[in-house]
KEKE-3310 file (N, C-alpha, C; in steps of 0.2 Angstrom, whole numbers, plus 5000, padded with zeros to 4 digits):
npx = (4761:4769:4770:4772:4769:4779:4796:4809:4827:4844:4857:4873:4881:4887:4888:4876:4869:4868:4862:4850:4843:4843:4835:4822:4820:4816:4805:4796:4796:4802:4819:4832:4851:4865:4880:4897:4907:4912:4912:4904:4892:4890:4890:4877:4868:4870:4867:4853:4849:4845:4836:4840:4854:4868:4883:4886:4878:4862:4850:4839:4839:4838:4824:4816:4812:4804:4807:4824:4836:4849:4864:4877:4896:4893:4896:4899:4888:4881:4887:4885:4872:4870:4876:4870:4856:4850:4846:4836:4819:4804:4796:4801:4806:4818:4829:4840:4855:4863:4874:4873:4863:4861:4871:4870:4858:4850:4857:4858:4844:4843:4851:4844:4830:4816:4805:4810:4812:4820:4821:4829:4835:4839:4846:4851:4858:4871:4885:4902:4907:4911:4905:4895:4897:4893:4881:4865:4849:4845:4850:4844:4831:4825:4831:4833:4827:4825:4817:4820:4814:4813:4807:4804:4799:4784:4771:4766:4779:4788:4776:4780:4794:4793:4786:4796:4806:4799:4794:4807:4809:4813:4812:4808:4803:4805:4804:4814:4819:4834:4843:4843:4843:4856:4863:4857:4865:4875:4881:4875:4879:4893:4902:4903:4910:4921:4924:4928:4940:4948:4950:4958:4970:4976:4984:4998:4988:4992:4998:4991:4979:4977:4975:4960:4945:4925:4922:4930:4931:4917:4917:4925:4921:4917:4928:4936:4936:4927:4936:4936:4923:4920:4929:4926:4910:4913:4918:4907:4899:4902:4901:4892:4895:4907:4904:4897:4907:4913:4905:4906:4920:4919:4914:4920:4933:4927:4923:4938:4943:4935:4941:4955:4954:4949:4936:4923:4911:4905:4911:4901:4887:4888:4892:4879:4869:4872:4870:4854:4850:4856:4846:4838:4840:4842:4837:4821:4813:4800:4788)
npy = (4973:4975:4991:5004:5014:5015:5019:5014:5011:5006:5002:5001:5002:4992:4979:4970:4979:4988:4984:4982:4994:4999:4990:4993:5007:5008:5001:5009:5014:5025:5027:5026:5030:5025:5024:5023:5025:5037:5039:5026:5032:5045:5039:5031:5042:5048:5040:5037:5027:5029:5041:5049:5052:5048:5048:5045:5036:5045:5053:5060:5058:5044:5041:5044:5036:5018:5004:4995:4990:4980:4979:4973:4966:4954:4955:4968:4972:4968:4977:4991:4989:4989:5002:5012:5009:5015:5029:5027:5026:5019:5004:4999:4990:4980:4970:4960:4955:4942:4932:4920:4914:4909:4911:4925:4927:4927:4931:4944:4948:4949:4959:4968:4984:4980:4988:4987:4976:4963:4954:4940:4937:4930:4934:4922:4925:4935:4940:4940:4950:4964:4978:4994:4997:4988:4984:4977:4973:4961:4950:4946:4937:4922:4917:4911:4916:4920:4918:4922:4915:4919:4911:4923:4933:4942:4937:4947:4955:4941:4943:4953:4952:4942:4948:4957:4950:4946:4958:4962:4952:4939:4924:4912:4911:4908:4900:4895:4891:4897:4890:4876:4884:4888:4876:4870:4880:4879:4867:4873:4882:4887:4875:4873:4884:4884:4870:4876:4885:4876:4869:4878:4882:4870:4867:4876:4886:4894:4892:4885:4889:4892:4881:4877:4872:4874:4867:4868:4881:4884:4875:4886:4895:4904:4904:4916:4928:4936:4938:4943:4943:4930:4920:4927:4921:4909:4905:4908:4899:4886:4873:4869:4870:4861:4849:4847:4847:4837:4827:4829:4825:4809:4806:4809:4802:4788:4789:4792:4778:4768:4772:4770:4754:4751:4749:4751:4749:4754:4767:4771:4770:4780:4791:4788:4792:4805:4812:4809:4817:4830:4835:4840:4855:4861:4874:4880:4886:4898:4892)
npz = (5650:5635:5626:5615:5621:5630:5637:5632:5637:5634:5639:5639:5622:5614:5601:5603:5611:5602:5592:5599:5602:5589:5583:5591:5591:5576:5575:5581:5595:5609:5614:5622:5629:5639:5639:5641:5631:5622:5608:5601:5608:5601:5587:5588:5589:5578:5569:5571:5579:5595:5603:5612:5623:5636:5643:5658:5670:5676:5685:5678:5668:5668:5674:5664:5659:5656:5654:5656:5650:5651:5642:5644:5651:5663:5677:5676:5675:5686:5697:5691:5694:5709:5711:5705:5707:5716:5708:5699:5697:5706:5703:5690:5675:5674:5664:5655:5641:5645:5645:5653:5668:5681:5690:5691:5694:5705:5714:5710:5710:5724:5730:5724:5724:5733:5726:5714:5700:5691:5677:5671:5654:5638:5621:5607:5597:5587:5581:5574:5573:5583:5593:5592:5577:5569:5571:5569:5565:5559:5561:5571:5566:5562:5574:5590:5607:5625:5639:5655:5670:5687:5702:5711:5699:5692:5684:5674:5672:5665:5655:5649:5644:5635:5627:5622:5615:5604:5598:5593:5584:5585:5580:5588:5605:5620:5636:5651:5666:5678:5679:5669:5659:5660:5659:5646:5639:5641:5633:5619:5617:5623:5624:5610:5607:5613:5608:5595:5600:5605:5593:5582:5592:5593:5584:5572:5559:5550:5537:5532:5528:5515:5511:5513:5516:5515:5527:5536:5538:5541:5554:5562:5564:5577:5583:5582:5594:5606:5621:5633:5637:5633:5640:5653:5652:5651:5666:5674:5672:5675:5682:5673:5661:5661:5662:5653:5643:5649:5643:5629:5628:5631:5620:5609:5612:5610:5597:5594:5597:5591:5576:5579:5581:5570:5567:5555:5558:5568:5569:5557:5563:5574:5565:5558:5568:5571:5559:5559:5570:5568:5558:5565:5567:5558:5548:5544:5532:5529:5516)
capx = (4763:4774:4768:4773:4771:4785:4802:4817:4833:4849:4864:4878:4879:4892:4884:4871:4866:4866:4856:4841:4842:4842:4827:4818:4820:4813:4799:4792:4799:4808:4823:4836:4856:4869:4886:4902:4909:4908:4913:4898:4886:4888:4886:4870:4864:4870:4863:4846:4847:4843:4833:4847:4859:4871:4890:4886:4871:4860:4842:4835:4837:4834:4819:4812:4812:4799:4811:4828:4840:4855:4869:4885:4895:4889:4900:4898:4880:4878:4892:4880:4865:4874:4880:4866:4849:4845:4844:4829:4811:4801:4791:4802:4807:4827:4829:4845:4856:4867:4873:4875:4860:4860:4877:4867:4850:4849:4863:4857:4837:4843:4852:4839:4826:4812:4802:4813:4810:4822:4820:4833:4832:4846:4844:4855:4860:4875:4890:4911:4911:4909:4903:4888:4897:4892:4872:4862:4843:4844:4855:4839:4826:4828:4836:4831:4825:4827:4816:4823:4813:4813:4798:4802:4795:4777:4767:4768:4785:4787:4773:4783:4800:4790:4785:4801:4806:4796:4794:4816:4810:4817:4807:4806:4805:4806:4805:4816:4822:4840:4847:4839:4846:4865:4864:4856:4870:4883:4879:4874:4884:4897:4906:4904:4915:4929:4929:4931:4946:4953:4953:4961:4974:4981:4988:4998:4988:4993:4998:4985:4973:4978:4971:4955:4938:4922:4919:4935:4929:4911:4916:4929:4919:4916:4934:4936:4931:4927:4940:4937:4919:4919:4931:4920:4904:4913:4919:4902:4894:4909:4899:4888:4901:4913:4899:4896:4915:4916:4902:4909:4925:4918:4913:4928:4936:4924:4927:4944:4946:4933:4945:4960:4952:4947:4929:4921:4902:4903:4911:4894:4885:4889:4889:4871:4865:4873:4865:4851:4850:4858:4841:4834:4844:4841:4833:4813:4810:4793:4785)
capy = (4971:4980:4995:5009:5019:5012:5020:5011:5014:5003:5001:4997:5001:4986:4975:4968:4982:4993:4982:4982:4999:5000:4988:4995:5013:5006:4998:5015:5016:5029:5024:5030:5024:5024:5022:5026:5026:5041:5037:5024:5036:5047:5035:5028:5049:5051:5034:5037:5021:5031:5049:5054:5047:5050:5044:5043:5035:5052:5052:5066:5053:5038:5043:5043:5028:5012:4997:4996:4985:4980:4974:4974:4962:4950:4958:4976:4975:4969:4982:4995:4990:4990:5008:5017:5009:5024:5034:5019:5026:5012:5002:4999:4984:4979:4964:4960:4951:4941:4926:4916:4916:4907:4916:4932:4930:4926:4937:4951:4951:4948:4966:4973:4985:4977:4989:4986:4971:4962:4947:4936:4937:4928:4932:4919:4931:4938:4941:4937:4956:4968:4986:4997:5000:4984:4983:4975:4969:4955:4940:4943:4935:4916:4917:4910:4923:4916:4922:4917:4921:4915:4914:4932:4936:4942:4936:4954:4955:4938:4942:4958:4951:4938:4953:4961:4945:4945:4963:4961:4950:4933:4918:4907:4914:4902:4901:4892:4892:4901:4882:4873:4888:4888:4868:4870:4886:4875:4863:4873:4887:4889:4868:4874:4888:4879:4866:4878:4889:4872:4867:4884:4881:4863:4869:4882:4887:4900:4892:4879:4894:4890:4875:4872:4870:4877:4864:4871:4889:4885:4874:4888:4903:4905:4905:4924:4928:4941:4935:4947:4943:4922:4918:4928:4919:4900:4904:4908:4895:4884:4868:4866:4870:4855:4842:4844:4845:4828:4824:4828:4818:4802:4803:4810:4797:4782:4788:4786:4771:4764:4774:4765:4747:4750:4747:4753:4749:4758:4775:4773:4771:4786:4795:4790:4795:4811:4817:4810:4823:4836:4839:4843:4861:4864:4880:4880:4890:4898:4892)
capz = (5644:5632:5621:5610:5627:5635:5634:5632:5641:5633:5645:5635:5616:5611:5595:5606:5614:5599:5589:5602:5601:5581:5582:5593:5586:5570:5578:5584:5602:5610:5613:5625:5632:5642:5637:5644:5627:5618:5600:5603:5611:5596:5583:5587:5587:5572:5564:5572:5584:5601:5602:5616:5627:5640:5647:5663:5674:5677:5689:5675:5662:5669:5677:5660:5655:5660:5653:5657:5645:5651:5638:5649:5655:5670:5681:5677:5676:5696:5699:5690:5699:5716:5713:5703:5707:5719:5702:5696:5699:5707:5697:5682:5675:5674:5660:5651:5636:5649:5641:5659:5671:5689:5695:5692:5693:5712:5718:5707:5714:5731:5731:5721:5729:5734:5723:5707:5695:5686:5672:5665:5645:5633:5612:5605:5591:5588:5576:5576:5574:5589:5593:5588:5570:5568:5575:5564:5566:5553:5565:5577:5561:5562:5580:5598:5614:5630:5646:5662:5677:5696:5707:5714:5695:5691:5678:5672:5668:5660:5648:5643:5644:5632:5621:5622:5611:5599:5596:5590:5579:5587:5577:5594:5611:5625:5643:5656:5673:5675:5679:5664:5652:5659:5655:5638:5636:5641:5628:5613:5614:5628:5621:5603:5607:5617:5603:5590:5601:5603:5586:5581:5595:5593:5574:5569:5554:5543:5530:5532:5526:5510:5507:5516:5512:5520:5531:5541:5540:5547:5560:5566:5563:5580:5586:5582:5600:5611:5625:5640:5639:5634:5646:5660:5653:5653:5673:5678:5669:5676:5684:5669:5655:5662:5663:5643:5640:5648:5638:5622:5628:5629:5612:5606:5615:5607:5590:5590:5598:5585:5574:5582:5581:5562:5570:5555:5561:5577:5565:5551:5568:5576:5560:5555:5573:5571:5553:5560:5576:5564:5554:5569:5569:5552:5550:5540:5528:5527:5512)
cpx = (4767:4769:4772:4774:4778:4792:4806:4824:4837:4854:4867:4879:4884:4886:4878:4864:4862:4861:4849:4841:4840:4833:4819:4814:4815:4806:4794:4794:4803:4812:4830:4844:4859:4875:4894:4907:4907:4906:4907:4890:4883:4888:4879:4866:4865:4865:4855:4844:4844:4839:4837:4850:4865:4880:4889:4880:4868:4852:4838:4833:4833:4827:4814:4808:4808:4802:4819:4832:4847:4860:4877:4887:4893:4893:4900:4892:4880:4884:4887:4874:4867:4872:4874:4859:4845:4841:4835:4825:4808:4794:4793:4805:4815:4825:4838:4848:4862:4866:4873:4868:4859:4867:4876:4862:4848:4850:4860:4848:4836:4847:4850:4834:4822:4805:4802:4810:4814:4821:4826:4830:4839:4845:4850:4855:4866:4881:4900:4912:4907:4908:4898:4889:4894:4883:4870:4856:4843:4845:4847:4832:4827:4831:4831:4829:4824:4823:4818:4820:4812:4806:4796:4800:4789:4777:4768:4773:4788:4784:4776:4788:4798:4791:4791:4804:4805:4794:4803:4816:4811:4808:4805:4808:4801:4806:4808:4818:4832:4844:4847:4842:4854:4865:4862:4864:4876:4885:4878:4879:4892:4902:4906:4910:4921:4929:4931:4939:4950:4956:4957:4970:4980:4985:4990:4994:4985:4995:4995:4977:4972:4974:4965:4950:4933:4921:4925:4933:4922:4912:4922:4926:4919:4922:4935:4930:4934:4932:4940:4928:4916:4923:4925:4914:4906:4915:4914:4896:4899:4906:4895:4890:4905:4909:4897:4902:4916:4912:4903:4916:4925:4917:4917:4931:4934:4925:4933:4947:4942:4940:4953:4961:4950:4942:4925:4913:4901:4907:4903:4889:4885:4888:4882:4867:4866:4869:4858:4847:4851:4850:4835:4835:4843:4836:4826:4815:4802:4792:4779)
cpy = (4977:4983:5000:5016:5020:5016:5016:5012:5007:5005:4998:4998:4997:4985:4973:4974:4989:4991:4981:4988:5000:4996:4991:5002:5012:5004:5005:5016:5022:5027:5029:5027:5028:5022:5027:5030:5033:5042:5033:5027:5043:5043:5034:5035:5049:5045:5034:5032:5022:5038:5054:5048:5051:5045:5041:5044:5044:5053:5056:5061:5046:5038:5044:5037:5022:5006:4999:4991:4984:4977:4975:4969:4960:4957:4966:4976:4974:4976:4988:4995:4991:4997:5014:5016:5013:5028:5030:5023:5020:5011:4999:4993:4983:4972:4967:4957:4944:4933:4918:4919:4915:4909:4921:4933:4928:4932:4946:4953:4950:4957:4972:4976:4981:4980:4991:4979:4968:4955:4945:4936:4936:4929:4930:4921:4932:4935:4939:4945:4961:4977:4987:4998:4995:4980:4983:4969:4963:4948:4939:4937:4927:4914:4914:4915:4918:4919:4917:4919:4913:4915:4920:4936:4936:4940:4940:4956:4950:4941:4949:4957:4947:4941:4956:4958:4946:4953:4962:4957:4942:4927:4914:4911:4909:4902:4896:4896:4896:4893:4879:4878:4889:4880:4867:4877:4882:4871:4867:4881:4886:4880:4871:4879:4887:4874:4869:4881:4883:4870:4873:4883:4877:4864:4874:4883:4891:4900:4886:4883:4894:4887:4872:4873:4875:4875:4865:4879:4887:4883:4879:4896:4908:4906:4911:4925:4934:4938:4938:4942:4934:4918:4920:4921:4912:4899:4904:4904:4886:4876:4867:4864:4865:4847:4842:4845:4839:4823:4823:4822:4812:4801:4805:4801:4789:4782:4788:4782:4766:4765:4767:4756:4745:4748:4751:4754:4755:4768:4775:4775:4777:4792:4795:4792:4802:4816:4815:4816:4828:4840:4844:4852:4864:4870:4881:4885:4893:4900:4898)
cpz = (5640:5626:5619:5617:5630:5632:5635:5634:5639:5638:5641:5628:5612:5604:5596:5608:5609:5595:5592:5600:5595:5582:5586:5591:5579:5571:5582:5591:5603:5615:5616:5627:5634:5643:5637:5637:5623:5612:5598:5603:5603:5589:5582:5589:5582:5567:5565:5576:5590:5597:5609:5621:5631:5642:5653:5667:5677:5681:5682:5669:5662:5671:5671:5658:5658:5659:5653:5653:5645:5646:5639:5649:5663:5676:5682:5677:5683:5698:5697:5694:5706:5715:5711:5704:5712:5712:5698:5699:5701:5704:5690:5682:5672:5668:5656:5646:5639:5645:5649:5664:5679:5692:5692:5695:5702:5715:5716:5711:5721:5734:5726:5726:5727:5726:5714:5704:5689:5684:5668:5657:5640:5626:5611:5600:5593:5582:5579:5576:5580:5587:5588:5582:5565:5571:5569:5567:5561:5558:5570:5574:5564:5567:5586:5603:5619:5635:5650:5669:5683:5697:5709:5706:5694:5682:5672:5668:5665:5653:5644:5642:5636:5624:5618:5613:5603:5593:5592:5585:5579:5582:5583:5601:5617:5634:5649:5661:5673:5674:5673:5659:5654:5656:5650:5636:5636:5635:5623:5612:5617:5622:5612:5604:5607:5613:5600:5591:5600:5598:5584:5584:5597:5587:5574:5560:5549:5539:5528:5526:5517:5504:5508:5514:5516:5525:5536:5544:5545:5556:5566:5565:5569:5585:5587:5588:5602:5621:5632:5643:5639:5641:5653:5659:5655:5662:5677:5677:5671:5678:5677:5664:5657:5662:5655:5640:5641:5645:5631:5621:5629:5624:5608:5607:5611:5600:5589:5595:5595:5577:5572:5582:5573:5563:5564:5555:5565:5573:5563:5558:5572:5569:5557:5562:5573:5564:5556:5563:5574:5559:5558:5571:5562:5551:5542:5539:5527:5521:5512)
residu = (UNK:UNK:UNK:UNK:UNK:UNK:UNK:UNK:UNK:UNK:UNK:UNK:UNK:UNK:UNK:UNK:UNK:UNK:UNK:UNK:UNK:UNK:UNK:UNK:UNK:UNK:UNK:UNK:UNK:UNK:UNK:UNK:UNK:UNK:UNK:UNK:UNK:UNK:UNK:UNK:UNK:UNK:UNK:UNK:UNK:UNK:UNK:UNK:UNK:UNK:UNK:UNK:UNK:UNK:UNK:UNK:UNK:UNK:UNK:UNK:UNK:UNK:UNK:UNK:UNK:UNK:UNK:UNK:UNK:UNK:UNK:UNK:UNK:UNK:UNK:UNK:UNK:UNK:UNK:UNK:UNK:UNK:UNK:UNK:UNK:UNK:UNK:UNK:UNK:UNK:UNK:UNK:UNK:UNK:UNK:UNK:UNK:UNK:UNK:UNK:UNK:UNK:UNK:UNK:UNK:UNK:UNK:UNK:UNK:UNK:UNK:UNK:UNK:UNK:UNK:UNK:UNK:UNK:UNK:UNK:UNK:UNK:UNK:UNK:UNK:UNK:UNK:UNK:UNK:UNK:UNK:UNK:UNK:UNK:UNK:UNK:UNK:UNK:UNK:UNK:UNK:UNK:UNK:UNK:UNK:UNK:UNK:UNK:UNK:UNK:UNK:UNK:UNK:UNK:UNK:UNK:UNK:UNK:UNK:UNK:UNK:UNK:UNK:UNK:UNK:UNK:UNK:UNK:UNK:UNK:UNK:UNK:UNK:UNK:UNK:UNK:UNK:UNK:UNK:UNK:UNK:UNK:UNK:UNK:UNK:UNK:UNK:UNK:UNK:UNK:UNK:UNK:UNK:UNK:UNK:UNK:UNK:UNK:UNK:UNK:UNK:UNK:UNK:UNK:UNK:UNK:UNK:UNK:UNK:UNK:UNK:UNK:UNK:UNK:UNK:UNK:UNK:UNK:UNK:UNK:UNK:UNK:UNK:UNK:UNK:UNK:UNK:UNK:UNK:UNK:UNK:UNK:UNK:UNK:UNK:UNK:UNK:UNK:UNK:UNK:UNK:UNK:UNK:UNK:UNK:UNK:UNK:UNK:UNK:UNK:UNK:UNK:UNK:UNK:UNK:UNK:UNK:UNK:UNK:UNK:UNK:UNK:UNK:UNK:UNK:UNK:UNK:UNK:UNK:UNK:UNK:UNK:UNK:UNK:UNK:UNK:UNK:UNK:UNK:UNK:UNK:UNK:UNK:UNK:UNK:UNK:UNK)
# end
């Protein structure tokens, strides 16, 4: 289980990765990272998110540390564990913020050592603006945690991956299979994105900006994107992501050809199922 003993070792200090850092630091942990970047790496010394940190992977440092916290991307994290998990102590536990899990989580604990340990772990958190100048423990309050484990995971690592959670702060922490959470990710995040780019992308507009209301801004908030790293997450999420594309395009499709028919029952109809469905996202207030 996770305590106060444990040290922490961040991998990456992006938005994600600095913000676990900040929370944790906060939370009493000691608090270490990994990051190529140097501008980064001296930030979160100077702001107090870590208690030291390095450029490049190091056995002297890593060797401290009992949790391991990846926030890379997909791609460079298995690249990373390939090349440096000699430097890894055995016995520690690998966990990460990877927004896609069954094109990692096989492949990644199949050229793991046998006497490493890694857990799938997604915080559906996150901001339109990037980097650690911008790590901020508040978006994790009122937010989702994801565990993702396989059969090759212990009990053990679950319930601290569990803890990891809830320790950040996350209001609900949840547990699926990797499959079951790319097919929920496709749907609630992964199609909300690719609508919004689309909609950004069919219009020139910027002189549209003018005149719009909020209900353009919200539903395109999400457009402002990280485009090295969504692109990656929608190719590797690629069968489950296309299957609620084409679920969204039937229902496109069905309102405007009610639309097109002047059907309109079959619009109010889909409109009162939809605010129906809608309060269920609504986020409670503790009275």
């Amino acid at each position: 289980m996770l305590d106060k003993k444990n040290k922490i070792l961040i991998i990456g200090l992006g938005l994600m990765g600095g913000s676990y850092a900040r929370a944790f630091t906060e939370k009493g942990y000691f608090v270490g990272a990994i990051e190529k970047k140097e501008s980064s790496l001296a930030y979160a010394l100077e702001k107090g998110f870590i208690q030291e940190g390095q450029s490049e992977p190091k056995a002297d440092l890593i060797g401290k540390y009992d949790i391991l916290i990846f926030a890379l991307y997909p791609h460079i994290f298995t690249e990373w564990v390939k090349q440096y998990q000699h430097l890894i102590p055995k016995g520690r536990l690998l966990t990460d913020v990877t927004g896609v899990k069954g094109a990692i989580a096989e492949d990644l604990q199949a050229l793991l050592r046998e006497d490493l340990e890694y857990i799938g772990a997604h915080p559906m958190a996150g901001r339109e603006a990037s980097g650690i100048e911008n790590a901020n423990t508040e978006m994790f309050r009122g937010a989702n945690y994801i565990v993702t484990p396989t059969e090759k995971n212990t009990q053990e690592a679950i319930d601290t991956c569990i803890e990891i959670g809830k320790t950040l702060g996350f209001s609900t922490v949840s547990v699926l299979s990797p499959e079951k959470h790319d097919e929920m990710i496709g749907f609630l995040s992964q199609l909300t994105h690719c609508i919004a780019v689309s909609l950004m992308d069919c219009k020139d507009a910027e002189h549209l900006a003018r005149y719009t209301g909020d209900s353009f801004r919200d539903l395109t908030r999400i457009a402002k994107i990280n485009d090295e790293m969504w692109s990656e997450l929608f190719l590797l999420n690629k069968k489950a992501l296309l299957a609620q594309m084409d679920l969204f395009s039937e229902q496109f499709a069905k309102m405007r050809d009610a639309i097109a028919e002047d059907d309109q029952e079959s619009l109010r109809e889909m409109m009162r199922l939809s605010t129906e469905r809608r309060t269920f996202f609504d986020k409670k207030t503790n009275r």
